[in-house]
Structures are given as structure tokens and as C-alpha cells.
N, CA, C and O atoms as a Tripos MOL2 file, in Angstrom:
@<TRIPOS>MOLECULE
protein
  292   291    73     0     0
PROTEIN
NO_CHARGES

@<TRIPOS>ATOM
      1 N         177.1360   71.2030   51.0850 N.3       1 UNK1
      2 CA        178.1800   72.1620   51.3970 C.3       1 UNK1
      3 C         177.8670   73.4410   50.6140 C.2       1 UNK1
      4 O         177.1670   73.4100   49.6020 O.2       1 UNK1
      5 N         178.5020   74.7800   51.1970 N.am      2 UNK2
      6 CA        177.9720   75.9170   50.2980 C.3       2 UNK2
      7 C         179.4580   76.3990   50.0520 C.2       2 UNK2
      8 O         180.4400   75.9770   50.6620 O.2       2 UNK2
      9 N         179.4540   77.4510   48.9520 N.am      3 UNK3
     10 CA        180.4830   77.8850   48.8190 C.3       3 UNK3
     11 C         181.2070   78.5320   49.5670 C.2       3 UNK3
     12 O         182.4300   78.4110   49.4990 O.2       3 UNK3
     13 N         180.4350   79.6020   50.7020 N.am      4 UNK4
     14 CA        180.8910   79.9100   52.0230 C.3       4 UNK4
     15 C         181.9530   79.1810   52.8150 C.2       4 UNK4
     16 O         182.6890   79.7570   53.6160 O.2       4 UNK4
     17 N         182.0060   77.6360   52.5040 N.am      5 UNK5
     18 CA        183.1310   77.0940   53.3810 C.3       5 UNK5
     19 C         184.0250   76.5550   52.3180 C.2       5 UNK5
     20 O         185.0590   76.0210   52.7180 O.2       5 UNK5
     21 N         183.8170   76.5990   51.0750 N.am      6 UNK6
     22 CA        185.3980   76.6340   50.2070 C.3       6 UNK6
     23 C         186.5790   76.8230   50.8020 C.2       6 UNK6
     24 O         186.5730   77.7500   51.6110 O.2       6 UNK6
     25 N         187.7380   76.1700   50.6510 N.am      7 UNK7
     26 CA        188.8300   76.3260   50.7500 C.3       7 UNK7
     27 C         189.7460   76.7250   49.3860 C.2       7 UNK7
     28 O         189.5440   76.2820   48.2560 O.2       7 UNK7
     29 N         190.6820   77.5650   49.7390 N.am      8 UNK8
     30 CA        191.6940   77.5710   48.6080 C.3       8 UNK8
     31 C         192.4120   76.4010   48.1230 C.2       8 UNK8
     32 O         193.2960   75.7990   48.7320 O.2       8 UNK8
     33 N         191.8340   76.0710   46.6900 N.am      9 UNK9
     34 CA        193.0190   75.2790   45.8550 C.3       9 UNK9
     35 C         191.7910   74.2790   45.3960 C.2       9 UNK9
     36 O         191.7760   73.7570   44.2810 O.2       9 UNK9
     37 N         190.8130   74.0830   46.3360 N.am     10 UNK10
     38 CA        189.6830   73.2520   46.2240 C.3      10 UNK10
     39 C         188.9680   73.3930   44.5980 C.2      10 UNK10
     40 O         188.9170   74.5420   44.1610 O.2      10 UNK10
     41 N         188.5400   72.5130   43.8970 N.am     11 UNK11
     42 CA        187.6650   72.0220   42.9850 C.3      11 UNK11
     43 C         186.4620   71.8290   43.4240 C.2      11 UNK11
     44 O         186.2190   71.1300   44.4070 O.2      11 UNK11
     45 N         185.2460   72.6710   42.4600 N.am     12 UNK12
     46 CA        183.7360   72.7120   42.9130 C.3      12 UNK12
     47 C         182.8710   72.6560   42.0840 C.2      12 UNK12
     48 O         183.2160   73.2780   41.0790 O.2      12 UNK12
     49 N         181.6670   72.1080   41.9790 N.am     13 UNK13
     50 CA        180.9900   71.8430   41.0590 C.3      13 UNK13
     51 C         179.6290   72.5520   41.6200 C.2      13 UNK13
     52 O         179.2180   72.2050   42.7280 O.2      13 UNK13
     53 N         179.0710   73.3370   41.0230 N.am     14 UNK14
     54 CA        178.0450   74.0330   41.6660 C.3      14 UNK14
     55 C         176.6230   72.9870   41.3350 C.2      14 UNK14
     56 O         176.3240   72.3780   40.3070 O.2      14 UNK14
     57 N         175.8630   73.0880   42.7850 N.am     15 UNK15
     58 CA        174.8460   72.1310   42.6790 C.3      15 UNK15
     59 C         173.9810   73.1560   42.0230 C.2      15 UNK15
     60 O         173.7100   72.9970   40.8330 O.2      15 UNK15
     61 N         173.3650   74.5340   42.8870 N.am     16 UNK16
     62 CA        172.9230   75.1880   42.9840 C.3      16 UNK16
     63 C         172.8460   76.6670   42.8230 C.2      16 UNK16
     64 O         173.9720   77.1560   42.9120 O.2      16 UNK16
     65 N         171.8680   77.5920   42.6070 N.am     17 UNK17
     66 CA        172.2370   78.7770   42.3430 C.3      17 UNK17
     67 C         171.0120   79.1780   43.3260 C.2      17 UNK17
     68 O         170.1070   78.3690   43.5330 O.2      17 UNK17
     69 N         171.0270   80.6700   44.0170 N.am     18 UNK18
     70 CA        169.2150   80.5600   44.2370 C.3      18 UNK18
     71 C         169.2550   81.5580   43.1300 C.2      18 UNK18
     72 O         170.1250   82.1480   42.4890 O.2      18 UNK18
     73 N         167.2570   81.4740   43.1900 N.am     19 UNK19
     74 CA        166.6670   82.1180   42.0690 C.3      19 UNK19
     75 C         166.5430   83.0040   42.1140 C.2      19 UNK19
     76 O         166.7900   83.5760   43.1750 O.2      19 UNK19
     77 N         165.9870   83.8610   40.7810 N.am     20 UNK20
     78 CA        165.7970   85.2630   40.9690 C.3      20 UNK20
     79 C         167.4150   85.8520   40.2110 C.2      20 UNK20
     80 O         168.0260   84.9910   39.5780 O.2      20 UNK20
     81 N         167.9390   87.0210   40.2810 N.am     21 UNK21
     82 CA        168.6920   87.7840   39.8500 C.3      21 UNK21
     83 C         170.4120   87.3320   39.7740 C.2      21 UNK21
     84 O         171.3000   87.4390   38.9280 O.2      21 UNK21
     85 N         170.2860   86.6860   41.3840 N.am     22 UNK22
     86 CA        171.8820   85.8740   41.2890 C.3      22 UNK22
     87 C         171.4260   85.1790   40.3730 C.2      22 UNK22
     88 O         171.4470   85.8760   39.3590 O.2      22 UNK22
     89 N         170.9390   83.9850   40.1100 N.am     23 UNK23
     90 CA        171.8220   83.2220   38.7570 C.3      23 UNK23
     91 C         171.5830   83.7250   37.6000 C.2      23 UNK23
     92 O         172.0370   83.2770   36.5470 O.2      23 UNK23
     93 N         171.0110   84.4830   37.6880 N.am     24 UNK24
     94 CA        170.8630   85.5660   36.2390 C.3      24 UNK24
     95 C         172.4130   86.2070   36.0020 C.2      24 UNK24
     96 O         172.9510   86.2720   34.8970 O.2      24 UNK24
     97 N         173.1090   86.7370   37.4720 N.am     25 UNK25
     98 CA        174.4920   87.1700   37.1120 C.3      25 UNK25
     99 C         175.2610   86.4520   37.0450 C.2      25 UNK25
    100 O         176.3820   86.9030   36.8100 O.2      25 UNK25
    101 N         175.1000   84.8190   37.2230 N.am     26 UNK26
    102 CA        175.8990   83.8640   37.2370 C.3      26 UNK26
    103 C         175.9410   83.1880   35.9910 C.2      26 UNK26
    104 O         176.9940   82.7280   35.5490 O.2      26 UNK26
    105 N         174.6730   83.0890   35.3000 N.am     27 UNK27
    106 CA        174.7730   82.8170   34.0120 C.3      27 UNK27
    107 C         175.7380   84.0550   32.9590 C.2      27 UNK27
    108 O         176.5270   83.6920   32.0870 O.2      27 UNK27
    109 N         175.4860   85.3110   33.2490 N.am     28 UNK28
    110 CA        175.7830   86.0270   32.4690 C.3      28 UNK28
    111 C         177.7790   86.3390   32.7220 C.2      28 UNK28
    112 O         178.5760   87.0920   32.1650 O.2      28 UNK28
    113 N         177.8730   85.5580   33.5660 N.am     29 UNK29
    114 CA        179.3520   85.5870   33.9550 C.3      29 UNK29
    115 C         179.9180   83.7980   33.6330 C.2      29 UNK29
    116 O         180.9610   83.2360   33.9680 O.2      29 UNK29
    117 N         178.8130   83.3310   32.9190 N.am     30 UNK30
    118 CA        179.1390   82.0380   32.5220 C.3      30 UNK30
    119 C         179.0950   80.5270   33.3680 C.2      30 UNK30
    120 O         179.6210   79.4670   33.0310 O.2      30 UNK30
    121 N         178.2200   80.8530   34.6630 N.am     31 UNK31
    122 CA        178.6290   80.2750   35.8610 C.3      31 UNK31
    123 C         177.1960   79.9620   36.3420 C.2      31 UNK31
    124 O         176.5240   80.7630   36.9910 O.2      31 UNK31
    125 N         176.5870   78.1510   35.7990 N.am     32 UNK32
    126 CA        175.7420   77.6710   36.0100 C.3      32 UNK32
    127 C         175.8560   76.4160   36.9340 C.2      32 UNK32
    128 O         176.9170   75.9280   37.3230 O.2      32 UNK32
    129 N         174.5230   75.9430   37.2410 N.am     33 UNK33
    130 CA        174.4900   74.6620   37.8440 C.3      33 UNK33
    131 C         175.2640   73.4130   37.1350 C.2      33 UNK33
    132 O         175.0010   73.3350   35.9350 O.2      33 UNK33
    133 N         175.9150   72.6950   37.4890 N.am     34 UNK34
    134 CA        176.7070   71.7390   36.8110 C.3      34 UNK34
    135 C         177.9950   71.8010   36.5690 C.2      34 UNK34
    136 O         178.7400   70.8210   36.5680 O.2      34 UNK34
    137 N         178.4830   73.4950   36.2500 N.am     35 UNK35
    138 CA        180.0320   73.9310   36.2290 C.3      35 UNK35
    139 C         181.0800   73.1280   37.6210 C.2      35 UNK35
    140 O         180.7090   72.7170   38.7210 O.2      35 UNK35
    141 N         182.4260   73.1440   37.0090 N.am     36 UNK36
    142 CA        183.1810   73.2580   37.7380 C.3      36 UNK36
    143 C         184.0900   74.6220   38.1310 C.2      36 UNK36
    144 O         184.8160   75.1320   37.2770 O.2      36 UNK36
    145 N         183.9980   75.1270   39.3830 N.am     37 UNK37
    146 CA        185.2310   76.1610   39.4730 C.3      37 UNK37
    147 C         186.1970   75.9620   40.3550 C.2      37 UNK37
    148 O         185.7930   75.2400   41.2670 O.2      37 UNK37
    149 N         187.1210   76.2380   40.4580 N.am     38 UNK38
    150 CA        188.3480   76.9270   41.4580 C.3      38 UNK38
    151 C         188.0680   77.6270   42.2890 C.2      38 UNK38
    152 O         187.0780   78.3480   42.1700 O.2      38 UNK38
    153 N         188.6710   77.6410   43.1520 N.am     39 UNK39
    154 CA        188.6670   77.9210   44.3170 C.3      39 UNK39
    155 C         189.9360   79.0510   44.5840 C.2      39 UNK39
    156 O         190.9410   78.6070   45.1400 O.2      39 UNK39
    157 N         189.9170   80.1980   44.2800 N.am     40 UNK40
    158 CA        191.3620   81.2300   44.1730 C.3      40 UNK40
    159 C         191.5710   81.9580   45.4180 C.2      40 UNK40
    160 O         192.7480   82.2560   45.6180 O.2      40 UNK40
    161 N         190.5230   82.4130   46.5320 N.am     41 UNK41
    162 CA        190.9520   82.8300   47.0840 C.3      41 UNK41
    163 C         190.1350   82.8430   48.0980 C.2      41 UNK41
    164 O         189.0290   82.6990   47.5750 O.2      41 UNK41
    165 N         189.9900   82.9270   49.2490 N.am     42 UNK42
    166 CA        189.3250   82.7990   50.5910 C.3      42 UNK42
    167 C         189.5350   84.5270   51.1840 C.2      42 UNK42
    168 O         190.6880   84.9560   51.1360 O.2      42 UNK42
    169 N         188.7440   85.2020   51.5700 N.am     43 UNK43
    170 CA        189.2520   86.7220   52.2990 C.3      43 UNK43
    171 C         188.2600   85.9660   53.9770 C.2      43 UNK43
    172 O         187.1800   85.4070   54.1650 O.2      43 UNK43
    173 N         189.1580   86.2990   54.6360 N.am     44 UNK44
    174 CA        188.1430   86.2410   56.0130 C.3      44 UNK44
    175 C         187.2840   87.2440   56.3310 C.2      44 UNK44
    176 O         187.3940   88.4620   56.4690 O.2      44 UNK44
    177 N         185.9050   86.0060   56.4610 N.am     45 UNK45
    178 CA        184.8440   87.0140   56.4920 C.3      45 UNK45
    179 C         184.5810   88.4960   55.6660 C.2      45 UNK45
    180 O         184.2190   89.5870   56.1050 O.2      45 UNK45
    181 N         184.9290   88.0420   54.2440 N.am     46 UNK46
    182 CA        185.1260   88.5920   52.5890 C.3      46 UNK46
    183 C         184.7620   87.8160   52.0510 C.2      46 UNK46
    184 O         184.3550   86.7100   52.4050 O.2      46 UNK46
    185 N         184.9000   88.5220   50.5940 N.am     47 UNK47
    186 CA        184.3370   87.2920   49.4420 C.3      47 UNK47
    187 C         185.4810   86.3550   49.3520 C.2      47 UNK47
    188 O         186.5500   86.3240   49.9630 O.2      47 UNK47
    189 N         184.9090   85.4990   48.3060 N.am     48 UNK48
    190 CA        185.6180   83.9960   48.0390 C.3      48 UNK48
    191 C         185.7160   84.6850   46.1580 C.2      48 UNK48
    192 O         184.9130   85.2790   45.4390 O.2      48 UNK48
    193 N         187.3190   84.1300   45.9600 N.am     49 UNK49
    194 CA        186.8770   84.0770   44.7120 C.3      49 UNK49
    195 C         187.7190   83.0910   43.6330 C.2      49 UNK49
    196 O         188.8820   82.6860   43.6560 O.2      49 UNK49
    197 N         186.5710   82.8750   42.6380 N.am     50 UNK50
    198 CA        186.2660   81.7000   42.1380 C.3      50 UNK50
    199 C         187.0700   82.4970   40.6890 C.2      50 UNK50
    200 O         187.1670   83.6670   40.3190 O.2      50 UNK50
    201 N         187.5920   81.0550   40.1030 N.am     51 UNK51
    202 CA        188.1460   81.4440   38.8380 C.3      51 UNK51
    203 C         187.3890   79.9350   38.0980 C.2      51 UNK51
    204 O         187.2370   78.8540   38.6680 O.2      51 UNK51
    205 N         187.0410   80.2560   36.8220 N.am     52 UNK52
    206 CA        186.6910   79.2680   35.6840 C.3      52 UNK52
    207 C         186.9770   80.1550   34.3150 C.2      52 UNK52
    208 O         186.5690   81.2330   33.8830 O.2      52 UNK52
    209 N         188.1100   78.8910   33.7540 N.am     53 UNK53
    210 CA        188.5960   79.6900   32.5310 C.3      53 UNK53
    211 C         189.7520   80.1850   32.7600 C.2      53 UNK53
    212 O         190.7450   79.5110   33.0350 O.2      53 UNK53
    213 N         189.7130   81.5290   32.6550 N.am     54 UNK54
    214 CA        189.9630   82.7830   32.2020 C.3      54 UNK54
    215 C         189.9710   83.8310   33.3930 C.2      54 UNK54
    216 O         190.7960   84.6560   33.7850 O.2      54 UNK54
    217 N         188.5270   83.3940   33.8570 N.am     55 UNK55
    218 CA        188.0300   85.1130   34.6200 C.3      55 UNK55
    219 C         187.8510   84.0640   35.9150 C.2      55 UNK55
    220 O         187.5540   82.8790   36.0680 O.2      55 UNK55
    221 N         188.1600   85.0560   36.6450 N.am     56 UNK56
    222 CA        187.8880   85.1040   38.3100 C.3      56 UNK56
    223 C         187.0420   86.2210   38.5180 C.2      56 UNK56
    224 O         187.0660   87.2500   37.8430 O.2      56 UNK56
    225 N         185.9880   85.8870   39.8650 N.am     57 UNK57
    226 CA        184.5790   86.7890   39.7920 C.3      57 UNK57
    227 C         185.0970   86.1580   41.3050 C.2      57 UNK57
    228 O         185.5400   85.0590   41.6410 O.2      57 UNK57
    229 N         184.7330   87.7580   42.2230 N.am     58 UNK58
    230 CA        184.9940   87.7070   43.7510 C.3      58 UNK58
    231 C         183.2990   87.3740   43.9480 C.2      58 UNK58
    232 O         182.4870   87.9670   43.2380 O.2      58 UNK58
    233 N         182.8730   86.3990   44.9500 N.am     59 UNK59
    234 CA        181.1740   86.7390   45.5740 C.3      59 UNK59
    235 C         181.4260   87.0170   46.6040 C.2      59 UNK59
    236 O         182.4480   86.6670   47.1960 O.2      59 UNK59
    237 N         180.2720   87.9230   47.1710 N.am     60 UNK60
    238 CA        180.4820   87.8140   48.8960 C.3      60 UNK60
    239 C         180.0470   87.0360   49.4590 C.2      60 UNK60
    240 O         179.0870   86.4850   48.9210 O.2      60 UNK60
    241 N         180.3620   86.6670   50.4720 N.am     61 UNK61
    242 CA        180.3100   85.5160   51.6210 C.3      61 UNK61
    243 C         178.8290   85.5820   51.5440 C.2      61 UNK61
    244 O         178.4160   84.4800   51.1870 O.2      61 UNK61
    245 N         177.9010   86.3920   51.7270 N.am     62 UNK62
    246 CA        176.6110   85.6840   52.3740 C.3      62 UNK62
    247 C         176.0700   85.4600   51.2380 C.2      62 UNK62
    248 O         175.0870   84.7210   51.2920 O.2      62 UNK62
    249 N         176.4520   85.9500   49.9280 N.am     63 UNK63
    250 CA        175.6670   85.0330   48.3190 C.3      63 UNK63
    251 C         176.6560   83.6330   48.6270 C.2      63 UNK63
    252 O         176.1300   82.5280   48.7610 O.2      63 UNK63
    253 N         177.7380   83.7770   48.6950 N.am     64 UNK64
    254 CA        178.4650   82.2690   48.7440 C.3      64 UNK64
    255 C         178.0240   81.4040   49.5020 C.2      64 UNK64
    256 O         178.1780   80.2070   49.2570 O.2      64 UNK64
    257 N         177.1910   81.9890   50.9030 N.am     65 UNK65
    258 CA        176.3350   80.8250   51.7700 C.3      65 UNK65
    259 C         174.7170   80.3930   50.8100 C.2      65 UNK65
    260 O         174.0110   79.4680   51.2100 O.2      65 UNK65
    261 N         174.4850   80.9010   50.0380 N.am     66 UNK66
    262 CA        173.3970   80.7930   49.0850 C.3      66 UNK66
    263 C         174.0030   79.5850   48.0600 C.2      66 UNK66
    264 O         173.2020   78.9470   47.3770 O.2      66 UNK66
    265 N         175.1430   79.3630   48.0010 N.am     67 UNK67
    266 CA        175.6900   79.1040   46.4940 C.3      67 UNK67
    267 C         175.6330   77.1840   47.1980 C.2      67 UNK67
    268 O         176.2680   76.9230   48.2200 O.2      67 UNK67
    269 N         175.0440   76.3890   46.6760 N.am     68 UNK68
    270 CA        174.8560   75.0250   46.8240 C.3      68 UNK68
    271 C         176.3220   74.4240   45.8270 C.2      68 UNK68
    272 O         176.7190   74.6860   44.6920 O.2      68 UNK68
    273 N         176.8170   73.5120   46.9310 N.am     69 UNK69
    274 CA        178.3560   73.0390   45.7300 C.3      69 UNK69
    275 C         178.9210   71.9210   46.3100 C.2      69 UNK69
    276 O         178.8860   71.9680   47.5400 O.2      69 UNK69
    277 N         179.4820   70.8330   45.7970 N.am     70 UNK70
    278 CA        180.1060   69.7810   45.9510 C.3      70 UNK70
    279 C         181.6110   69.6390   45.3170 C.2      70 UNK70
    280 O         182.0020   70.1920   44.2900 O.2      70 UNK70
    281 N         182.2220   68.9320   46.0080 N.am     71 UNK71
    282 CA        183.7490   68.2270   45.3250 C.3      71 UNK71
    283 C         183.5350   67.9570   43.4950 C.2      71 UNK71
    284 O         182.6590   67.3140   42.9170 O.2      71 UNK71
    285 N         184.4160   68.5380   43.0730 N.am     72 UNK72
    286 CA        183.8130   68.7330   41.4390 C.3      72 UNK72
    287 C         185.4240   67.7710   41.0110 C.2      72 UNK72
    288 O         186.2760   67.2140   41.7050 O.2      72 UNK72
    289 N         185.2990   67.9010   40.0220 N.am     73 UNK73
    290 CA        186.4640   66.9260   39.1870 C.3      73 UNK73
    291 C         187.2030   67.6140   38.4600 C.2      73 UNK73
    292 O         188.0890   67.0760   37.7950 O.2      73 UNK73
@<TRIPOS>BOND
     1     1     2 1
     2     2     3 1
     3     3     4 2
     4     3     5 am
     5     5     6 1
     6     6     7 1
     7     7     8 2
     8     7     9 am
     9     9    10 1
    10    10    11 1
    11    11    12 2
    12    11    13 am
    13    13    14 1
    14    14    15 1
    15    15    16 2
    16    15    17 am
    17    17    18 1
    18    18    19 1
    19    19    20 2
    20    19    21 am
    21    21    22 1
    22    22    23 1
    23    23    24 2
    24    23    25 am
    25    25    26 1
    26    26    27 1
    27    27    28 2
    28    27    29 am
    29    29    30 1
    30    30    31 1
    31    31    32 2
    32    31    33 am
    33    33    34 1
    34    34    35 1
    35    35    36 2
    36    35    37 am
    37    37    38 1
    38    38    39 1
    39    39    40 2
    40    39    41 am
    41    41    42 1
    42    42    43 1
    43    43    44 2
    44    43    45 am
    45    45    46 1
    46    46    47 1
    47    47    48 2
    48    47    49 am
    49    49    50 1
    50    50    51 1
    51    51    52 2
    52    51    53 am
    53    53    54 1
    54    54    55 1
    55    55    56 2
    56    55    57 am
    57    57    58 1
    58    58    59 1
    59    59    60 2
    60    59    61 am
    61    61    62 1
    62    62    63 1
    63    63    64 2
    64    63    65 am
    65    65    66 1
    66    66    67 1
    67    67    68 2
    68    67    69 am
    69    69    70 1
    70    70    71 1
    71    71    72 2
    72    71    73 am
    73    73    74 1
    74    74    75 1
    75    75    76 2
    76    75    77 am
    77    77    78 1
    78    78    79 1
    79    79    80 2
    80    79    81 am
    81    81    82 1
    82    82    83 1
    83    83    84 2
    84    83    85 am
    85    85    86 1
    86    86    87 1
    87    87    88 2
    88    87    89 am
    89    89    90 1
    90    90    91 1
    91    91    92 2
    92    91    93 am
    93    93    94 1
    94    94    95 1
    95    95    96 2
    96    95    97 am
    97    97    98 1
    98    98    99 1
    99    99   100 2
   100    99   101 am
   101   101   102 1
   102   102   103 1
   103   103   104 2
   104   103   105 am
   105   105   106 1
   106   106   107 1
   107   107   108 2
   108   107   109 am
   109   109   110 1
   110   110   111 1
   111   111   112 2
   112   111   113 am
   113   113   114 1
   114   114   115 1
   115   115   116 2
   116   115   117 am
   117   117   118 1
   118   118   119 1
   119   119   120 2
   120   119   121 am
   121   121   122 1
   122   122   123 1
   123   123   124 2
   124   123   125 am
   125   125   126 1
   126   126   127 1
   127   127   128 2
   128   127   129 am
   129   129   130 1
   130   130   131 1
   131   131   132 2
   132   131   133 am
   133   133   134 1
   134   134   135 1
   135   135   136 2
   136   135   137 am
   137   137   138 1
   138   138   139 1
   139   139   140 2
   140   139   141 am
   141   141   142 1
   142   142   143 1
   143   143   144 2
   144   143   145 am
   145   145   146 1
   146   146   147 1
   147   147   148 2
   148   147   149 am
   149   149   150 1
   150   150   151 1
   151   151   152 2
   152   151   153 am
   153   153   154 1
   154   154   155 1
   155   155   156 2
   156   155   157 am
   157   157   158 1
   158   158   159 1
   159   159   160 2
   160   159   161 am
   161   161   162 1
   162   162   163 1
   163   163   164 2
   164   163   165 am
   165   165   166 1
   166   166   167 1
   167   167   168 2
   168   167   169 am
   169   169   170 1
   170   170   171 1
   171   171   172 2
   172   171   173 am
   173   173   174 1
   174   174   175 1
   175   175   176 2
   176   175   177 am
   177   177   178 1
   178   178   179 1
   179   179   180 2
   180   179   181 am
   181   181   182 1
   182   182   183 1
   183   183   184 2
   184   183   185 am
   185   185   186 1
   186   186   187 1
   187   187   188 2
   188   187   189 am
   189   189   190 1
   190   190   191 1
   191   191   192 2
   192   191   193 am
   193   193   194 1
   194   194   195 1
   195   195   196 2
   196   195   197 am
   197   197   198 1
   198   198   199 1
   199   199   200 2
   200   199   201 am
   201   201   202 1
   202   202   203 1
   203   203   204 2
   204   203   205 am
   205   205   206 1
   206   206   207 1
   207   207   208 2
   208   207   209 am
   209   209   210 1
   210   210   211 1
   211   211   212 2
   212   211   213 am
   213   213   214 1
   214   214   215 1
   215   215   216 2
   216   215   217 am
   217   217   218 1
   218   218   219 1
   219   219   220 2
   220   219   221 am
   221   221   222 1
   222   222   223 1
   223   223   224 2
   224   223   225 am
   225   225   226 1
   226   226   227 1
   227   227   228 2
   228   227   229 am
   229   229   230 1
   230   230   231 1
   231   231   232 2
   232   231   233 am
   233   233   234 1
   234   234   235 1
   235   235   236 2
   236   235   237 am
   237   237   238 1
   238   238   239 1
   239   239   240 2
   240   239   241 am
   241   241   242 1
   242   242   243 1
   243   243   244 2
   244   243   245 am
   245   245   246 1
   246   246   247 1
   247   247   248 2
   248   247   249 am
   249   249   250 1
   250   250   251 1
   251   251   252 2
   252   251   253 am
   253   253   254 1
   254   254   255 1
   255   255   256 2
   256   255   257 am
   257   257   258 1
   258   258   259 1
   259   259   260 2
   260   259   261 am
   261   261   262 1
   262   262   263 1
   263   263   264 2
   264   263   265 am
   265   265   266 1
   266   266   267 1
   267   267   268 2
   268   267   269 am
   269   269   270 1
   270   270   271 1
   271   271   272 2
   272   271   273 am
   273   273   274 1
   274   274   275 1
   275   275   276 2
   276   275   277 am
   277   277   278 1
   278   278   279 1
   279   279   280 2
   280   279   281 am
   281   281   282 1
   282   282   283 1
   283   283   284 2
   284   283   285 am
   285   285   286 1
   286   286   287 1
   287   287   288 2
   288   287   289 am
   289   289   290 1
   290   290   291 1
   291   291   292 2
@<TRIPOS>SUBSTRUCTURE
     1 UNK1         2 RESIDUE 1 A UNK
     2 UNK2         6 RESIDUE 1 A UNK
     3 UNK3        10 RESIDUE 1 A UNK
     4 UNK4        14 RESIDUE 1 A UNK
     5 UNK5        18 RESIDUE 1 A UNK
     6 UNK6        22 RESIDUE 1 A UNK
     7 UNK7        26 RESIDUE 1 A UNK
     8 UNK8        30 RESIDUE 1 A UNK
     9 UNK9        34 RESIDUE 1 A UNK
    10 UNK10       38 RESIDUE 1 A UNK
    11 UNK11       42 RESIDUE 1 A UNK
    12 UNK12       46 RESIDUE 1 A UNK
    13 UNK13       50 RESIDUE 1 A UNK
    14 UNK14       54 RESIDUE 1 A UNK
    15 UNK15       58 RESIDUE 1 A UNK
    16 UNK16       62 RESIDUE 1 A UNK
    17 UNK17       66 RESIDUE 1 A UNK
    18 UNK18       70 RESIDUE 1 A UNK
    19 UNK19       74 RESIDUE 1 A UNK
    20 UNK20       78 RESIDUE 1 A UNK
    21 UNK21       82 RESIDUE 1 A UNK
    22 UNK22       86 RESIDUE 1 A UNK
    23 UNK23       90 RESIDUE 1 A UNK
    24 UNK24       94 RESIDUE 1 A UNK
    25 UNK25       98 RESIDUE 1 A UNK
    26 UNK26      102 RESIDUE 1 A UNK
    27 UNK27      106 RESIDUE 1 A UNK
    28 UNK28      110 RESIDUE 1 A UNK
    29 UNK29      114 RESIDUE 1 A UNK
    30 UNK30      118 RESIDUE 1 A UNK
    31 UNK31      122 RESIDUE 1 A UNK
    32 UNK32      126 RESIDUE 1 A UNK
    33 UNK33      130 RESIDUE 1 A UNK
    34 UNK34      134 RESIDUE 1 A UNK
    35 UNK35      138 RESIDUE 1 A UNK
    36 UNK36      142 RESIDUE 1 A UNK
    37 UNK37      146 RESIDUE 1 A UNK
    38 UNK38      150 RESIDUE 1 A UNK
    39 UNK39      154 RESIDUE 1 A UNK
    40 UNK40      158 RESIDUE 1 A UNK
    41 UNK41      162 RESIDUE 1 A UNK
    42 UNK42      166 RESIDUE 1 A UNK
    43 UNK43      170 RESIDUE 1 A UNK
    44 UNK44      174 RESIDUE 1 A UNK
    45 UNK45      178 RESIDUE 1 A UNK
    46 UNK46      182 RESIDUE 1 A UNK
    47 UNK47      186 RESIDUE 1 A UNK
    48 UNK48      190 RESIDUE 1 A UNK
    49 UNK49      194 RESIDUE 1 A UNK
    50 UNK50      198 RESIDUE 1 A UNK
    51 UNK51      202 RESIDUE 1 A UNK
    52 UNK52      206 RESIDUE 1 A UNK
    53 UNK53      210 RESIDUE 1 A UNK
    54 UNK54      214 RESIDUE 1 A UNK
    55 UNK55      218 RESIDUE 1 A UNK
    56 UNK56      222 RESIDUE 1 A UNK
    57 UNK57      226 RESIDUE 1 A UNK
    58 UNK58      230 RESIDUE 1 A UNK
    59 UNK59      234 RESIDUE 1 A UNK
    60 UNK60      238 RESIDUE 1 A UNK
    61 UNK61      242 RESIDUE 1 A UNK
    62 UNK62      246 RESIDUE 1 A UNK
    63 UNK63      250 RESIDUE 1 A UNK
    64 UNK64      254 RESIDUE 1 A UNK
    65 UNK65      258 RESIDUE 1 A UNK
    66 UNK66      262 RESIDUE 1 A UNK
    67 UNK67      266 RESIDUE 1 A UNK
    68 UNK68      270 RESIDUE 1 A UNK
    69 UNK69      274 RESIDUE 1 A UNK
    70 UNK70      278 RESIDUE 1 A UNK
    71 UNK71      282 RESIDUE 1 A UNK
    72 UNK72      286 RESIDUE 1 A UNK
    73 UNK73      290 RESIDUE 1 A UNK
């Protein structure tokens, strides 16, 4: 599943990041392979955005179809 089809309210555990520069901004926003996040907000055909913690970080939809993720705990 990718983050692209997240739903609001949903729990996610990121499998995946791709390489190169996104997970460079994903690390630096605290947000690696193995995390769990939230699921805060769905925009149609917009970004999705994810809260862990504290901070919520909007992605756009076609990095969120990049973003590898499963049912997290």
C-alpha cells in the first residue's frame, strides 16, 4: 500500500522511503523507515498530511504514491 491511498484517522508505519533527496527530507523532519504516523488529513487529489509527535508535514500526492506503508500500531 502507498501513502497515496491513506485514509483519515488511519495508523501507518512506513515501509519505505525512495532514495535520493526525499528521505533525506524525511529524515530531517524525523520521518524514517519503521516510524509510525497519523494520518490527519486527506485533500482530494492534494497532499496527505501526516502528523508524528508534535508536527504535521503536508506531502504531495505523487511523493505519497512513492511513500511504501502498512497498518502500523
Amino acid at each position: 500500500m502507498h501513502l497515496g491511498e491513506a485514509k483519515v484517522g488511519e495508523i501507518l508505519e512506513i515501509v519505505s522511503f525512495p532514495e535520493g533527496d526525499v528521505k533525506s527530507q524525511g529524515i530531517r523532519f524525523g520521518i524514517d523507515s519503521g516510524e509510525n504516523i497519523y494520518v490527519a488529513q486527506v485533500f482530494k487529489n492534494g497532499p496527505i498530511v501526516i502528523r508524528k509527535s508534535n508536527q504535521e508535514i503536508a506531502i504531495g500526492r505523487k511523493l505519497a504514491e512513492k511513500i511504501e506503508v502498512r497498518k502500523g500500531r
